[in-house]
C-alpha positions, 0 to 999 in steps of 0.5 A: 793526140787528144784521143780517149782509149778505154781505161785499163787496155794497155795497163794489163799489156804492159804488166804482161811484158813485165811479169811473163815476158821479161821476168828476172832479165834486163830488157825493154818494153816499147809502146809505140803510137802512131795515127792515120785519117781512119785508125790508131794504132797502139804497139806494145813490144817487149825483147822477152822471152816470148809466147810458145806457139801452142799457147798463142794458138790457144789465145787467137783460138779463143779471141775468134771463136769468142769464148769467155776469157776464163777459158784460156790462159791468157785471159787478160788479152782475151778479155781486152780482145772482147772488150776492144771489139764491144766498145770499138766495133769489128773495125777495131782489131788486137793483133800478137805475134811472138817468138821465143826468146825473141820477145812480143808484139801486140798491136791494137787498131782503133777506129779514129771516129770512136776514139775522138773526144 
């Protein structure tokens, strides 16, 4: 799409589905993008073994009330979570949903205008 992200968002991600979400089993890792007039929008699904809810909750926790990233275990999205919403403004948004033995989806928003090169 001749559009510019910031550099190292999806590396961390990806490396997540590797290491926590597929370990030592066979699966995928899906990353889809898709843009609109106004967003970009940036998938990364994997069919691991998923976020517990207690954890996931303790993630978005941190995402709204902006704590520094080494307070949570998931740092490295609460870091491309501060990082999305400094570069890319509120309109920008990270988004994970989870199941257990099912896999997880992160799904990123970015303004089109900040994104164009």
């Amino acid at each position: 799409y001749d559009l510019h992200i910031l550099k190292l968002m999806l590396q961390p991600l990806v490396e997540n589905s590797i290491v926590h979400g597929l370990r030592n089993n066979p699966g995928f890792i899906k990353i889809s993008i898709l843009r609109t007039s106004d967003h970009l929008f940036i998938t990364i699904a994997d069919n691991g073994c998923g976020i517990t809810p207690e954890k996931l909750s303790k993630i978005k926790l941190c995402q709204e009330l902006g704590l520094d990233s080494s307070s949570s275990s998931g740092y490295g999205l609460v870091n491309i979570y501060e990082r999305l919403k400094n570069y890319y403004g509120e309109s920008s948004s990270l988004n994970i949903s989870s199941q257990i033995d099912a896999g997880t989806t992160i799904e990123i928003s970015l303004p089109v205008d900040k994104v164009i090169s």
